[in-house]
N, C-alpha and C positions, 0 to 999 in steps of 0.2 A: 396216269396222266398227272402232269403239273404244273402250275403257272409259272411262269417266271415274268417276274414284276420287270418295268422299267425302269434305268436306272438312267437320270441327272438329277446334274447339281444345282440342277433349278427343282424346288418343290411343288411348287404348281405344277412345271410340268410333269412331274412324276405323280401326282393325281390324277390329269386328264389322260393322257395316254394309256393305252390300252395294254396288257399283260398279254404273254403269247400263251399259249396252250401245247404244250409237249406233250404226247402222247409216246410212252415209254414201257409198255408191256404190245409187244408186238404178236403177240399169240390174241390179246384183246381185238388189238386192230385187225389184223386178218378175218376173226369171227365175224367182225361188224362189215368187215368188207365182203364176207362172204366166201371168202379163199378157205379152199378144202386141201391145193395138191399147189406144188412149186409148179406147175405149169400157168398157173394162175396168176401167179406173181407179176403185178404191176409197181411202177414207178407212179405214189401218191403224195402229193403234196397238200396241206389242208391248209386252209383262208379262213379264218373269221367273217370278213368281210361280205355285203350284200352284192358287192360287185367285185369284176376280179383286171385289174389293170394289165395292159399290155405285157409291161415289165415283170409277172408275176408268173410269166414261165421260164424266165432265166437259167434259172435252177435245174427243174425238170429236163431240161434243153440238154445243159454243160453233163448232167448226168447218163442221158440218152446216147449221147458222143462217146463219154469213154466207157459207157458200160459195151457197148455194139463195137468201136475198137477193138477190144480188147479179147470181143469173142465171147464174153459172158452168158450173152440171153442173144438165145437165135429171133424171138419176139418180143415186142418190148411195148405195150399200152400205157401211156401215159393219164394221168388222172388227177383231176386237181377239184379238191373239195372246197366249196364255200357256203357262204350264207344266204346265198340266195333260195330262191326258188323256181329255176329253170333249169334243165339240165341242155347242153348242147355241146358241139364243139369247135373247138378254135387252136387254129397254129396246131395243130397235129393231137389237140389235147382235150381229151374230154370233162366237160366240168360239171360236176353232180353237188346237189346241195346236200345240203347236213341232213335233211327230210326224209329223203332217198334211202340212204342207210338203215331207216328203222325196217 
């Protein structure tokens, strides 16, 4: 995992603004998500954030279309982590908090 700072040319705002969180060892994340076998394999996107905005499955979305397209994945669970602490689901997409994981 690792941050990546935000970059402008305003310095103030490159202190308030929040750093993302890449997570970059994928055999890591899988363990934490609990994936044993490629049938498992979901489409996860992760949030910082205590709440998760409409606009925040965009992604997941455009990815779901050409993966299924394409013929890749006959199943496809979408899954969008954040900061909260409620798990539920919206727009096709389940959304589990950081919590959940341990």
């Amino acid at each position: 995992m690792h941050f990546v700072r935000p970059h402008f040319a305003s310095f103030g705002k490159r202190l308030i603004k929040a750093p993302k969180l890449y997570m970059t060892d994928v055999g890591l994340a899988a363990a934490l998500l609990g994936i044993q076998t490629a049938q498992q394999m979901a489409a996860i996107e992760m949030k910082s954030g205590p709440s998760v905005a409409s606009d925040a499955f965009g992604h997941l979305k455009k990815w779901h279309k050409y993966a299924t397209e394409r013929g890749h994945y006959s199943a496809i669970h979408l899954g969008l982590v954040y900061g909260g602490d409620t798990r539920y689901a919206r727009e096709g997409v389940d959304l589990m908090p950081w919590a959940d994981l341990a």
